[in-house]
Biopython code that builds the backbone (N, CA, C, O; Angstrom):
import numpy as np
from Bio.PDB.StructureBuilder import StructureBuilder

atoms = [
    (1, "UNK", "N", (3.710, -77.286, 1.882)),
    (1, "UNK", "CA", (3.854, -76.614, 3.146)),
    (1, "UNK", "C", (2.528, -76.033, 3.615)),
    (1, "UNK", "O", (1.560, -76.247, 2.886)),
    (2, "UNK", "N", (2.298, -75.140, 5.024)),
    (2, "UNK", "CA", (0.992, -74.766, 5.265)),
    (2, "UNK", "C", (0.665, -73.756, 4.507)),
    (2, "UNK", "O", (-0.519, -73.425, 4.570)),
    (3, "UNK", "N", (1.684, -72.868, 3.462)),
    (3, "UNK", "CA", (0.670, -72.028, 2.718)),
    (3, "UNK", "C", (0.286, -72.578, 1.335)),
    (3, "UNK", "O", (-0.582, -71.991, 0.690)),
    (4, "UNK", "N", (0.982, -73.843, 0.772)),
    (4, "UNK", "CA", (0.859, -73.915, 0.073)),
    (4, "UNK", "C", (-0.585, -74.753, 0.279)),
    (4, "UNK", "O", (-1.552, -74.260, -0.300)),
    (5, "UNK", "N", (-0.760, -75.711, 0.886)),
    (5, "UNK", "CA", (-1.482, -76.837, 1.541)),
    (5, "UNK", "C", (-3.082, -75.847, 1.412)),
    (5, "UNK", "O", (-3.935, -76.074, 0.554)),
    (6, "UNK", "N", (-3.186, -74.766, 2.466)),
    (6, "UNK", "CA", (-4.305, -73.921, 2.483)),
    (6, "UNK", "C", (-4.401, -73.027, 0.912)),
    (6, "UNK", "O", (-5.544, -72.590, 0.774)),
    (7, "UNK", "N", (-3.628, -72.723, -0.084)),
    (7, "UNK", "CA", (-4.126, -72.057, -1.032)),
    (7, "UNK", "C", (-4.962, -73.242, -2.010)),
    (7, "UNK", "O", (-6.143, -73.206, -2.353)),
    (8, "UNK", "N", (-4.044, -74.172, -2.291)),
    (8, "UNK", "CA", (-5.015, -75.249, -2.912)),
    (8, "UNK", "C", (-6.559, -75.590, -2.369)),
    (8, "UNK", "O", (-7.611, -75.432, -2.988)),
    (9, "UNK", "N", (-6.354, -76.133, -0.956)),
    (9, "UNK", "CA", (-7.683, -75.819, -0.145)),
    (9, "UNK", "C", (-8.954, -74.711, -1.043)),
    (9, "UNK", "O", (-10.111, -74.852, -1.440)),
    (10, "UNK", "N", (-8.189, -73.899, -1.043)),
    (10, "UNK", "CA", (-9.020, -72.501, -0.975)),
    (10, "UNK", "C", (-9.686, -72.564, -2.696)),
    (10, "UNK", "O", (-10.855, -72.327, -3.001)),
    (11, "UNK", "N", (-8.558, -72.953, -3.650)),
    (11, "UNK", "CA", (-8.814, -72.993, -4.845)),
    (11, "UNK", "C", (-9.917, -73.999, -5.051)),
    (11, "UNK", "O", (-10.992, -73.800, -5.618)),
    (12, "UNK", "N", (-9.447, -75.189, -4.463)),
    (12, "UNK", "CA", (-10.431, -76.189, -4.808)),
    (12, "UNK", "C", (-12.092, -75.421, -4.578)),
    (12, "UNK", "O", (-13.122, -75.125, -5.182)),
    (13, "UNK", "N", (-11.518, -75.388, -3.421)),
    (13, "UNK", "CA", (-12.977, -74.949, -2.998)),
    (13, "UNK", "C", (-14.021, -73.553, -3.876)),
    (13, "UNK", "O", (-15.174, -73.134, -3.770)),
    (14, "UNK", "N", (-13.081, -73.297, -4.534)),
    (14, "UNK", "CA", (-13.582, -72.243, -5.639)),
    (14, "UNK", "C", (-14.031, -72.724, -6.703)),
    (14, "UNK", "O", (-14.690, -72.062, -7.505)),
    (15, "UNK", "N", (-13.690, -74.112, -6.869)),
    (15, "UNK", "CA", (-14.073, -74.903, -7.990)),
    (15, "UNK", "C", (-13.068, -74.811, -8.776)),
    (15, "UNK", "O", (-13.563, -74.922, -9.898)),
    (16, "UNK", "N", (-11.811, -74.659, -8.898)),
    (16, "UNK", "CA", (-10.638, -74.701, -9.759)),
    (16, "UNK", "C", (-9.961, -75.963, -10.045)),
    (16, "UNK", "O", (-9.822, -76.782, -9.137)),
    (17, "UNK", "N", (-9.423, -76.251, -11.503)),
    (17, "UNK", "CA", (-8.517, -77.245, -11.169)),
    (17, "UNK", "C", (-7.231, -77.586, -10.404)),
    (17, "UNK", "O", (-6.445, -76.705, -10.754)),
    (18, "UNK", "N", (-6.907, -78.006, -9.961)),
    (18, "UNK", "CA", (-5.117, -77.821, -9.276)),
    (18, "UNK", "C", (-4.441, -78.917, -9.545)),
    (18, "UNK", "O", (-4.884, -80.056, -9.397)),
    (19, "UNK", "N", (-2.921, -78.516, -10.105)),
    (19, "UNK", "CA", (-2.213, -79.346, -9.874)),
    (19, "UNK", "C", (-0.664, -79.306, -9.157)),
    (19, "UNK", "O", (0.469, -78.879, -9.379)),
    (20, "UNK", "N", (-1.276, -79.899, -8.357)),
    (20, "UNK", "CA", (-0.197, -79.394, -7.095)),
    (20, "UNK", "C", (1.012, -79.916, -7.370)),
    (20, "UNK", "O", (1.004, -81.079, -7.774)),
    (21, "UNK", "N", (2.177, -79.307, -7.247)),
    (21, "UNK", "CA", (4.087, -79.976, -7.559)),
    (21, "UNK", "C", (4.782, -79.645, -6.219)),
    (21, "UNK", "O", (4.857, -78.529, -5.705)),
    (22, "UNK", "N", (5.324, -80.916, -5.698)),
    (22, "UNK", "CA", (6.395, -80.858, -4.954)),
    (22, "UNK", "C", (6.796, -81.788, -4.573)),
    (22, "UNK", "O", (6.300, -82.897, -4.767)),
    (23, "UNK", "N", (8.255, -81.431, -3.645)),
    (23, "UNK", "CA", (9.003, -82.608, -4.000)),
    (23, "UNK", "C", (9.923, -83.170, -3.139)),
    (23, "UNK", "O", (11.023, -83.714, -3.235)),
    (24, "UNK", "N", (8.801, -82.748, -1.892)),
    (24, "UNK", "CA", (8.759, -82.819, -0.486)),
    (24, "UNK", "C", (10.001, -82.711, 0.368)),
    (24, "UNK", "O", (10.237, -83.265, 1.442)),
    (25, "UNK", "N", (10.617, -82.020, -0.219)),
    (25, "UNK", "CA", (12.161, -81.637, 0.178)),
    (25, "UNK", "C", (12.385, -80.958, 1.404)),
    (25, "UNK", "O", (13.367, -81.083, 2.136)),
    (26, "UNK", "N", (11.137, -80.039, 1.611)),
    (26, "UNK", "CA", (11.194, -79.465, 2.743)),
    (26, "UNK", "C", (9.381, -79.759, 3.684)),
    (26, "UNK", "O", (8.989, -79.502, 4.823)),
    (27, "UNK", "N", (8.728, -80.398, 2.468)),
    (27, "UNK", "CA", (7.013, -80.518, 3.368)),
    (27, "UNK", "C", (6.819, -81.733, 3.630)),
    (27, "UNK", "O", (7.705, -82.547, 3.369)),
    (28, "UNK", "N", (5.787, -82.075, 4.125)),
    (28, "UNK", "CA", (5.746, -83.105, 4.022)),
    (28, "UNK", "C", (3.978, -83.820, 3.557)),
    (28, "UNK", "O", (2.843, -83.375, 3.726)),
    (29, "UNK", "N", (4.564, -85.208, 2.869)),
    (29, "UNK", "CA", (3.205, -85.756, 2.002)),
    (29, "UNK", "C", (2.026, -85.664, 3.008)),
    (29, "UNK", "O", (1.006, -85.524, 2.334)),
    (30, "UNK", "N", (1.774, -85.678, 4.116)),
    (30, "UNK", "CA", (0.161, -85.489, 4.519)),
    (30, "UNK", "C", (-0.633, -84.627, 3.877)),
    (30, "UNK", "O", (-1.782, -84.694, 3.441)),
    (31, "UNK", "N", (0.406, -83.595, 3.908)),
    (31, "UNK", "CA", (-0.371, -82.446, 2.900)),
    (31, "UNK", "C", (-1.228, -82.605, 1.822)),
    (31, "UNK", "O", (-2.169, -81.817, 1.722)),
    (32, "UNK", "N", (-1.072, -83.499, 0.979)),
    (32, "UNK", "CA", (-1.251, -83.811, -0.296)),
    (32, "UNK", "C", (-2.399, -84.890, 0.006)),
    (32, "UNK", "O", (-3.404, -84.917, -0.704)),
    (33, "UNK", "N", (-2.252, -85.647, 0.920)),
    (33, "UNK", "CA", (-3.075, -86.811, 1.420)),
    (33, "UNK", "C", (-4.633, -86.097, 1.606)),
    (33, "UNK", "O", (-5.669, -86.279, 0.968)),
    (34, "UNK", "N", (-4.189, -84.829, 3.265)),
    (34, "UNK", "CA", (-5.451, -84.272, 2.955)),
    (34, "UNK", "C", (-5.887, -83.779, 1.910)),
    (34, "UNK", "O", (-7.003, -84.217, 1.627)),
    (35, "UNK", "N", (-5.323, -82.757, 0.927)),
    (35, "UNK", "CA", (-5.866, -82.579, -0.277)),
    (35, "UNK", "C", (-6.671, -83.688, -1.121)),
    (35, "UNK", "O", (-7.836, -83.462, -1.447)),
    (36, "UNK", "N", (-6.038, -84.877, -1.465)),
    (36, "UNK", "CA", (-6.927, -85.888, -1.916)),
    (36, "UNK", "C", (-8.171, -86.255, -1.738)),
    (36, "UNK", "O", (-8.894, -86.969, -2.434)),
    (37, "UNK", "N", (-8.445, -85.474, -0.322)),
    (37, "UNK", "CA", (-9.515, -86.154, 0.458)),
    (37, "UNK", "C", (-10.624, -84.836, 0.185)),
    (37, "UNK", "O", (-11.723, -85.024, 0.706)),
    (38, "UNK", "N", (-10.483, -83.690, -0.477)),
    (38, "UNK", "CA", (-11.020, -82.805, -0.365)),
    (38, "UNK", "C", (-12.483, -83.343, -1.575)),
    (38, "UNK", "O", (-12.324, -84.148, -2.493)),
    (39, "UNK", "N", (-13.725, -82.694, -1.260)),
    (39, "UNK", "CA", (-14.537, -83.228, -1.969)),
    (39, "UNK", "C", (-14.487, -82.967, -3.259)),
    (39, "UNK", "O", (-15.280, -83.596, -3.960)),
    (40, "UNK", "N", (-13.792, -82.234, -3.761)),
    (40, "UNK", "CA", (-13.652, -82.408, -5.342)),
    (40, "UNK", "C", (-12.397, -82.631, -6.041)),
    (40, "UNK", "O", (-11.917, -82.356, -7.141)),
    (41, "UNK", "N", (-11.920, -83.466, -4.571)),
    (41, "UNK", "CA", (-10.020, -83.651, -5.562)),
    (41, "UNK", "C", (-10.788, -84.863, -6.567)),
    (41, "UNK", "O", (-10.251, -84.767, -7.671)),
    (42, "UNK", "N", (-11.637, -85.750, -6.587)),
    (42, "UNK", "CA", (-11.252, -86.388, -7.517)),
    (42, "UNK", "C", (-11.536, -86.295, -8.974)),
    (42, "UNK", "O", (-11.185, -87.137, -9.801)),
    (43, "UNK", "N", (-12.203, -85.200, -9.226)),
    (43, "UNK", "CA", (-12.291, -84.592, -10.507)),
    (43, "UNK", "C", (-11.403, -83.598, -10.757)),
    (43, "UNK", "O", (-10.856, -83.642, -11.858)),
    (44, "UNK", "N", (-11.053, -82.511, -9.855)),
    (44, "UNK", "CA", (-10.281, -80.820, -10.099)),
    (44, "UNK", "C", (-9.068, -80.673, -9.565)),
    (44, "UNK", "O", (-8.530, -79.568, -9.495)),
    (45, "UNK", "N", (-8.205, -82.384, -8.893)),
    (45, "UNK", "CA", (-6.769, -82.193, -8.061)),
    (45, "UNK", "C", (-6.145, -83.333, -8.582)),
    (45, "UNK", "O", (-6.711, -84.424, -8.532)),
    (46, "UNK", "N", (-4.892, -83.171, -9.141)),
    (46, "UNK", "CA", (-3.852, -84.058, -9.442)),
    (46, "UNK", "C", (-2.624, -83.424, -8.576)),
    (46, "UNK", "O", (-2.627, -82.242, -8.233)),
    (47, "UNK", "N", (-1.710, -84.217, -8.301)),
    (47, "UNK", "CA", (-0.660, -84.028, -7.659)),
    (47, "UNK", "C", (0.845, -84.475, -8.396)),
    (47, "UNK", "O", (0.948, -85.629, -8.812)),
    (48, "UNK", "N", (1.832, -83.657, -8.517)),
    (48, "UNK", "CA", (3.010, -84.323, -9.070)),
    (48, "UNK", "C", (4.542, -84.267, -8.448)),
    (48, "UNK", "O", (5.100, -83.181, -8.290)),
    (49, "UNK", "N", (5.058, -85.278, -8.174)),
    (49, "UNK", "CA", (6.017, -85.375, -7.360)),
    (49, "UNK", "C", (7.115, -84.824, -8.264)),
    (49, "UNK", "O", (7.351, -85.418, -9.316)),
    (50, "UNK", "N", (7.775, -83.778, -7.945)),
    (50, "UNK", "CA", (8.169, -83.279, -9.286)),
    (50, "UNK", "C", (9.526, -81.846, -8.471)),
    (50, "UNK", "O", (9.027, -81.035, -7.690)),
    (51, "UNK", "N", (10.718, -81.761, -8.703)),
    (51, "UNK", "CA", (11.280, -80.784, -8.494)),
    (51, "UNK", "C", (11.290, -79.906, -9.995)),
    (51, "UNK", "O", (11.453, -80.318, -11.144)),
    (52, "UNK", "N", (11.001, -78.288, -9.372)),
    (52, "UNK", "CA", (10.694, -77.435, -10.444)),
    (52, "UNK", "C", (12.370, -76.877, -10.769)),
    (52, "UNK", "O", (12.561, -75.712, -11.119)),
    (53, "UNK", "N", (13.200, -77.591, -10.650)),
    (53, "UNK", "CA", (14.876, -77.286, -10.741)),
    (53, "UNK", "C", (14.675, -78.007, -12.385)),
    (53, "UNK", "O", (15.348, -77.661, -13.357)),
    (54, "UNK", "N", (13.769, -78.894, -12.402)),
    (54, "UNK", "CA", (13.996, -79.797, -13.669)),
    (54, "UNK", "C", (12.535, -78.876, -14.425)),
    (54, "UNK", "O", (11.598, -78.339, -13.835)),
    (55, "UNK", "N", (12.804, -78.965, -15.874)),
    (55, "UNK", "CA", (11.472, -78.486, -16.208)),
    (55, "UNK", "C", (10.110, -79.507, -15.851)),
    (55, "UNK", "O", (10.151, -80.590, -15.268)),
    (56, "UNK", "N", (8.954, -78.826, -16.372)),
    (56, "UNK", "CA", (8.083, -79.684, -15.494)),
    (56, "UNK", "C", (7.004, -80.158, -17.311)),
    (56, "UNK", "O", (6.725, -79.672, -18.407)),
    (57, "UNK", "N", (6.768, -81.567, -16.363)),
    (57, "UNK", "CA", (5.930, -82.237, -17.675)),
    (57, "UNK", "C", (4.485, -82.221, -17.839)),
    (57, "UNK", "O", (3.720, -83.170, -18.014)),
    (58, "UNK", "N", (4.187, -80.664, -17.730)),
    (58, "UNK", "CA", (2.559, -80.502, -18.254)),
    (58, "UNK", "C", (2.465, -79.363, -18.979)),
    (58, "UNK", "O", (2.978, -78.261, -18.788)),
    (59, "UNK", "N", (1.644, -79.818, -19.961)),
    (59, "UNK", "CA", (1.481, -78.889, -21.562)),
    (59, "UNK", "C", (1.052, -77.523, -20.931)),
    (59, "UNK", "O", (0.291, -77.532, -19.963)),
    (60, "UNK", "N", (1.348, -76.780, -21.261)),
    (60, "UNK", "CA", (1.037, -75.113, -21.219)),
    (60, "UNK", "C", (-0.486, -75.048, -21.119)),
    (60, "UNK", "O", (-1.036, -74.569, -20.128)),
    (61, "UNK", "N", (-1.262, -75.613, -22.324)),
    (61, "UNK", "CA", (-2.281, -75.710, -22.435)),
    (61, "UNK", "C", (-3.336, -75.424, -21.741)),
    (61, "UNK", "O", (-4.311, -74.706, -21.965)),
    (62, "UNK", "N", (-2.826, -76.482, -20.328)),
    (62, "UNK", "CA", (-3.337, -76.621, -19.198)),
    (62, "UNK", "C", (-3.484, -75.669, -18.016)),
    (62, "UNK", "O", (-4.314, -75.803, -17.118)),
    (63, "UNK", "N", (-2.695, -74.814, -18.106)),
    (63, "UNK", "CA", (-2.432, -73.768, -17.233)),
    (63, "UNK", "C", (-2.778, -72.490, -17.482)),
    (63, "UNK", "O", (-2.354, -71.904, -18.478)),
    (64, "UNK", "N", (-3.589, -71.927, -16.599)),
    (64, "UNK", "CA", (-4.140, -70.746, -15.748)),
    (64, "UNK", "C", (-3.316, -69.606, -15.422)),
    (64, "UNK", "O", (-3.020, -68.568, -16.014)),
    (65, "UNK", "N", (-2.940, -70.287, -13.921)),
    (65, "UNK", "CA", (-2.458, -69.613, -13.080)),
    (65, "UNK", "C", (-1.634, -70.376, -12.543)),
    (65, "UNK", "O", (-1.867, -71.582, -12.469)),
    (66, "UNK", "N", (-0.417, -69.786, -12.020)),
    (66, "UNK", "CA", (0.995, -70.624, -11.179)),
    (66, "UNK", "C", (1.452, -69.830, -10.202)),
    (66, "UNK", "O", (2.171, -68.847, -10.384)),
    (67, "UNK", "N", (0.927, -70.355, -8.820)),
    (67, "UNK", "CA", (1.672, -69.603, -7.630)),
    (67, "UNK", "C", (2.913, -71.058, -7.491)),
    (67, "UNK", "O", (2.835, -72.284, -7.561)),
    (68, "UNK", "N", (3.980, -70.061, -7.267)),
    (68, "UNK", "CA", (5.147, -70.881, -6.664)),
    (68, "UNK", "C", (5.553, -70.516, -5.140)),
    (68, "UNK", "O", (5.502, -69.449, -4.528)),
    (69, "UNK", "N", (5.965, -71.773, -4.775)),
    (69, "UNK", "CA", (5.860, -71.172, -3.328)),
    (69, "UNK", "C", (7.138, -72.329, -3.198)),
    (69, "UNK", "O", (7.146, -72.821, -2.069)),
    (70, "UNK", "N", (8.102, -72.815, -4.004)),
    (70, "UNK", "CA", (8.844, -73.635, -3.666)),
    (70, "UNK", "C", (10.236, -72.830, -3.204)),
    (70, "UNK", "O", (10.612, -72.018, -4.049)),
    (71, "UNK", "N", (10.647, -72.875, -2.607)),
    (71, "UNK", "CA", (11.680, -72.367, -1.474)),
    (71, "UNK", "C", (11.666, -72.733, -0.302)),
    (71, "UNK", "O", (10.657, -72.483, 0.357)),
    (72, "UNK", "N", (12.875, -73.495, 0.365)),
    (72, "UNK", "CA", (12.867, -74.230, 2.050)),
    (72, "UNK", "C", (12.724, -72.494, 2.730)),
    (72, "UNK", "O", (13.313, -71.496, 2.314)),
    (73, "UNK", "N", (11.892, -72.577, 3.707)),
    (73, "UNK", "CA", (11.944, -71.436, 4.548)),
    (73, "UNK", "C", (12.256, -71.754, 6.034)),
    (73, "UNK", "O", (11.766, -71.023, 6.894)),
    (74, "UNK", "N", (12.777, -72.449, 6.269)),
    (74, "UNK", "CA", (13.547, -72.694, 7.662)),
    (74, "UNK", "C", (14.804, -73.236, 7.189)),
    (74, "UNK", "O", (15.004, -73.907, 6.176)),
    (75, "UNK", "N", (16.026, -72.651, 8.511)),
    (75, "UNK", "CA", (17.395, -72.844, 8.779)),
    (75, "UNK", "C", (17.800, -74.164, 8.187)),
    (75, "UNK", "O", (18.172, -74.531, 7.072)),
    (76, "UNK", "N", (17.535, -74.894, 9.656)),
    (76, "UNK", "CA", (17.833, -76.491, 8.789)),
    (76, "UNK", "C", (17.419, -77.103, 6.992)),
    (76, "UNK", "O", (17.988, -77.915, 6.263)),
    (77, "UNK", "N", (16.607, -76.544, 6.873)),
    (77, "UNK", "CA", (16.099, -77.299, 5.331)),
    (77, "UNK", "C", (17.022, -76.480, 4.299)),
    (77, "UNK", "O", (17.486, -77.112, 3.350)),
    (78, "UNK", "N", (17.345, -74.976, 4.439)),
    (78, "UNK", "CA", (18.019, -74.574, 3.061)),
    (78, "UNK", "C", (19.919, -74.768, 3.795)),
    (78, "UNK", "O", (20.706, -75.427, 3.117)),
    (79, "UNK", "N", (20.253, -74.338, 4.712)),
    (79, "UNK", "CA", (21.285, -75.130, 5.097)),
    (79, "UNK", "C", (22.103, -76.048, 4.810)),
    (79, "UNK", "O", (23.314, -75.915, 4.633)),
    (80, "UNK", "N", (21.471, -77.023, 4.752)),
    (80, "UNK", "CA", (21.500, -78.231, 4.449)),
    (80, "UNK", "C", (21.975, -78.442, 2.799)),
    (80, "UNK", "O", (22.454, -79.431, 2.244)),
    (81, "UNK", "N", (21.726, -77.455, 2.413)),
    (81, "UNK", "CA", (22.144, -77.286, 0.606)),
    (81, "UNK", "C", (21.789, -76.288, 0.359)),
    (81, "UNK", "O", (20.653, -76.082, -0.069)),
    (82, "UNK", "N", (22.593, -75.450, 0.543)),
    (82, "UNK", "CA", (22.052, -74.049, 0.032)),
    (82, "UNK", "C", (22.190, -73.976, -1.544)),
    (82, "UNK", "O", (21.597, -73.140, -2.226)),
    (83, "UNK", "N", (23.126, -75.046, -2.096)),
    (83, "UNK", "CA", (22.951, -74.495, -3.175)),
    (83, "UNK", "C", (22.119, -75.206, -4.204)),
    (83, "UNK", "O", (22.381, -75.085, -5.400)),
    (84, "UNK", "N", (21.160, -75.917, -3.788)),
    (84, "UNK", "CA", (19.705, -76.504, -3.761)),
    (84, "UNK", "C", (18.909, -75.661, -3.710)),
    (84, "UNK", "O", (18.031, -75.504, -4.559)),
    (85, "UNK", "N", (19.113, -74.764, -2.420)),
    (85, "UNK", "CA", (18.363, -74.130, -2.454)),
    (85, "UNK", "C", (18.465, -72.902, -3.311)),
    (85, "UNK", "O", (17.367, -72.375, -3.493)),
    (86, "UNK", "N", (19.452, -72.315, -3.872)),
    (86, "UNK", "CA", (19.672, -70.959, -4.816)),
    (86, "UNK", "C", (19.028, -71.823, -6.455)),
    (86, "UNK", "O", (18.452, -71.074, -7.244)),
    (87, "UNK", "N", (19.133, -72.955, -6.752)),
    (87, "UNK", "CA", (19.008, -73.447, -7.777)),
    (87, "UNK", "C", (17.351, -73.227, -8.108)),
    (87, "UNK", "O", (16.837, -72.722, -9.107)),
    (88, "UNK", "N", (16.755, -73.759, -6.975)),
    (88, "UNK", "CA", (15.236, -73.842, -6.722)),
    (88, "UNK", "C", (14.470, -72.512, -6.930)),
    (88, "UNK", "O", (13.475, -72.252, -7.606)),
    (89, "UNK", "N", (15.353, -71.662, -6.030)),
    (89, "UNK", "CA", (14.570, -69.926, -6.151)),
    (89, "UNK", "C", (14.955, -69.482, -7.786)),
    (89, "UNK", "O", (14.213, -68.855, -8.541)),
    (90, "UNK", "N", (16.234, -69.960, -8.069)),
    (90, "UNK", "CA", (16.465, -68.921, -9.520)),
    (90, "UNK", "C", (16.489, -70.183, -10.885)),
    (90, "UNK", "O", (16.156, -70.007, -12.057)),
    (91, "UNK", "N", (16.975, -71.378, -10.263)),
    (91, "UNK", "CA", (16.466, -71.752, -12.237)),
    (91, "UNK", "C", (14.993, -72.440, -12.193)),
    (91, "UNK", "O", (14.401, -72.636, -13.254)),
    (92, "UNK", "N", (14.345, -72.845, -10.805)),
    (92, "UNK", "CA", (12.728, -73.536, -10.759)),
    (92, "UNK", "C", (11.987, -72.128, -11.588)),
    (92, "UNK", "O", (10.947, -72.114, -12.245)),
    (93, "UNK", "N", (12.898, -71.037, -11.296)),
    (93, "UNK", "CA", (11.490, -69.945, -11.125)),
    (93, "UNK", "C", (11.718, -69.629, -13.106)),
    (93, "UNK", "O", (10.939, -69.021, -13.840)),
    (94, "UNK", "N", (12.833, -70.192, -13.421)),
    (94, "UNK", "CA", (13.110, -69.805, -14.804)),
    (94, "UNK", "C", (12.176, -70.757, -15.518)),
    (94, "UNK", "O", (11.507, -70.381, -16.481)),
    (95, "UNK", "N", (12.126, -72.160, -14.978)),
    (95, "UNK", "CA", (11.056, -72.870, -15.552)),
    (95, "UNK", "C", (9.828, -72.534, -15.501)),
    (95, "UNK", "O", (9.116, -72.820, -16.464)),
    (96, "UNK", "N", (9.473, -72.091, -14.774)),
    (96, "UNK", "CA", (8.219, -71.535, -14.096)),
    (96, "UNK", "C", (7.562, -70.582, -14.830)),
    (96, "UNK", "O", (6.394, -70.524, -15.214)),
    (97, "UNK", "N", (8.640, -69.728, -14.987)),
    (97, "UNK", "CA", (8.375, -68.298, -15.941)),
    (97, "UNK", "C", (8.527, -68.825, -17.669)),
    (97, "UNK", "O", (8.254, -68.053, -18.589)),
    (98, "UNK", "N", (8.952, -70.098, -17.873)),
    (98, "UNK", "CA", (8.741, -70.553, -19.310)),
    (98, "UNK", "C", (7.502, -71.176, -19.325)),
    (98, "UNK", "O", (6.718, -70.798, -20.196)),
    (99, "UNK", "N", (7.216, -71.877, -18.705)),
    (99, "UNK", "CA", (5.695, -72.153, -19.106)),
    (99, "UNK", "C", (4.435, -71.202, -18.831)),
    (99, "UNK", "O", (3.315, -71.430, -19.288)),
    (100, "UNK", "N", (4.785, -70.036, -17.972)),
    (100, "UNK", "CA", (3.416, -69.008, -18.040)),
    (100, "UNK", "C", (3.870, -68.178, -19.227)),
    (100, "UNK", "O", (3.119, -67.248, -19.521)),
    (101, "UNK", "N", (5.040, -68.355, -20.016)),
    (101, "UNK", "CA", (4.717, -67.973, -20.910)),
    (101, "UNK", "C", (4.352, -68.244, -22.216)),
    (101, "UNK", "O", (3.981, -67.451, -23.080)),
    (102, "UNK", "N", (4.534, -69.782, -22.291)),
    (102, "UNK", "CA", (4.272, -70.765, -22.954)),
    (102, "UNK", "C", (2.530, -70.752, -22.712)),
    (102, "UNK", "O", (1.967, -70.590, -23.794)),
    (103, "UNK", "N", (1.749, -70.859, -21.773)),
    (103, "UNK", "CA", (0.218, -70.980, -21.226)),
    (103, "UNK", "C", (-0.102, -69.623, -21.298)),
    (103, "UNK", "O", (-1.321, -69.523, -21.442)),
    (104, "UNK", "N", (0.519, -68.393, -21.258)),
    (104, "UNK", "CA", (-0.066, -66.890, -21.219)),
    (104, "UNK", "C", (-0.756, -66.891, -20.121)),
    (104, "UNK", "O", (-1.745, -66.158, -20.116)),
    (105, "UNK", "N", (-0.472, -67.642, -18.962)),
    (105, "UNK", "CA", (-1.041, -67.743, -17.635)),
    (105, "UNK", "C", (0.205, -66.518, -16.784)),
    (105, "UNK", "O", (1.314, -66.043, -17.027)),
    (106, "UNK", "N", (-0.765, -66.452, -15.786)),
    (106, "UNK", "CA", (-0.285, -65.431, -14.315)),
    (106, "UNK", "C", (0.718, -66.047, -13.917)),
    (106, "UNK", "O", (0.836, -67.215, -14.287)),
    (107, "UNK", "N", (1.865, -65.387, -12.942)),
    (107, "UNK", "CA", (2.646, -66.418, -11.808)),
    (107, "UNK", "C", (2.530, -65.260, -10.833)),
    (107, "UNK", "O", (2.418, -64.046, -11.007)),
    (108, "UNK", "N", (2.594, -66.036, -9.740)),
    (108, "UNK", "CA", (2.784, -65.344, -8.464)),
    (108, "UNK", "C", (3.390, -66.277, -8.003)),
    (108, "UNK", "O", (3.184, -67.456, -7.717)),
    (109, "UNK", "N", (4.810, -64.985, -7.948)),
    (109, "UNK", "CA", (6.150, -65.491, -7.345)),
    (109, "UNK", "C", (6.360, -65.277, -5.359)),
    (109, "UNK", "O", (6.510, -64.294, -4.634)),
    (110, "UNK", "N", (6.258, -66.854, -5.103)),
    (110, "UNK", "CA", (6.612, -66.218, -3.896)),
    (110, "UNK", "C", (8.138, -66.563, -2.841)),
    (110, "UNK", "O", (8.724, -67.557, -3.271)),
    (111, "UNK", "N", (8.614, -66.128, -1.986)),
    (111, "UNK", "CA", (9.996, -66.281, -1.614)),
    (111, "UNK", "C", (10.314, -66.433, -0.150)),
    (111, "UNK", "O", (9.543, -66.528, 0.805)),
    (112, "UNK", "N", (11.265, -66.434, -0.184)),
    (112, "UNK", "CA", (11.672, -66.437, 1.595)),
    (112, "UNK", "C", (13.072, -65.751, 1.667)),
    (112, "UNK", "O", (13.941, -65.806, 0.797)),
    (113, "UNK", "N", (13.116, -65.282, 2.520)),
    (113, "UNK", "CA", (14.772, -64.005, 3.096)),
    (113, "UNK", "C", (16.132, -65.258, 2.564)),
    (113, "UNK", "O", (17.153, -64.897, 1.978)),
    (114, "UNK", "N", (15.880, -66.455, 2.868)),
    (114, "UNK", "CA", (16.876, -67.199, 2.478)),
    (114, "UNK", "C", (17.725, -67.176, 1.273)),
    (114, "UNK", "O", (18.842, -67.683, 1.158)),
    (115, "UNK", "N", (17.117, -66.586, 0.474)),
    (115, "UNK", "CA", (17.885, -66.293, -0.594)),
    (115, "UNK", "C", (18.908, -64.820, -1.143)),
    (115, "UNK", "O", (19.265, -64.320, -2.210)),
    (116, "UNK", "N", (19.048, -64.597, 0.112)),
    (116, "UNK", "CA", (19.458, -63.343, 0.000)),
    (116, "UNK", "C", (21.068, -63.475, 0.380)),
    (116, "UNK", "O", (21.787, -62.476, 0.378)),
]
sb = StructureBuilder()
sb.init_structure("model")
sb.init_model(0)
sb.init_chain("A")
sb.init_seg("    ")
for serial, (resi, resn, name, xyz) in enumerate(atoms, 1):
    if name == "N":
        sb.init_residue(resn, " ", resi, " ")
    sb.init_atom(name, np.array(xyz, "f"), 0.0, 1.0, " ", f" {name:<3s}", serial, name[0])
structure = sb.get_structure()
């Protein structure tokens, strides 16, 4: 999505690795396209098509830091399955929270009113 789209941006550009997950349920792939194109995706950016409802397949090892930002934040997209969408905010974020603790990495959890 656009915040997620601009934080990677921002990381790259810090010189970080990223590996971006989603699972375009509610964004859409250009996003990722421009990212590719950024001058150091092809050493510091991988991308994985990946819903965080399922656990996710990269070693702890690897990980830093984990902002989540997966939650539909418009009507039509969580609507449409809300209970997609309750799954995503509360068992993605359970996966989420097993591997920063598995990596002893940060998360920054982020959300939308939709789940309320």
């Amino acid at each position: 999505g656009f915040i997620g789209v601009h934080l990677c941006k921002r990381l790259l550009d810090d010189g970080n690795h990223v590996i971006c997950v989603d699972n375009f349920s509610s964004s859409n792939p250009i996003n990722v396209e421009f990212l590719k194109k950024h001058p150091k995706a092809s050493t510091n950016f991988e991308f994985l098509r990946h819903d965080i409802v399922d656990k996710l397949p990269i070693e702890a090892s690897r990980i830093g830091q984990i902002y989540n930002l997966a939650c539909p934040a418009s009507p039509p997209h969580y609507q449409k399955d809300p209970v997609k969408t309750m799954n995503t905010a509360f068992n993605g974020l359970q996966n989420l929270l097993e591997l920063a603790r598995e990596a002893g990495a940060t998360l920054l959890q982020a959300s939308t009113s939709e789940v309320y």
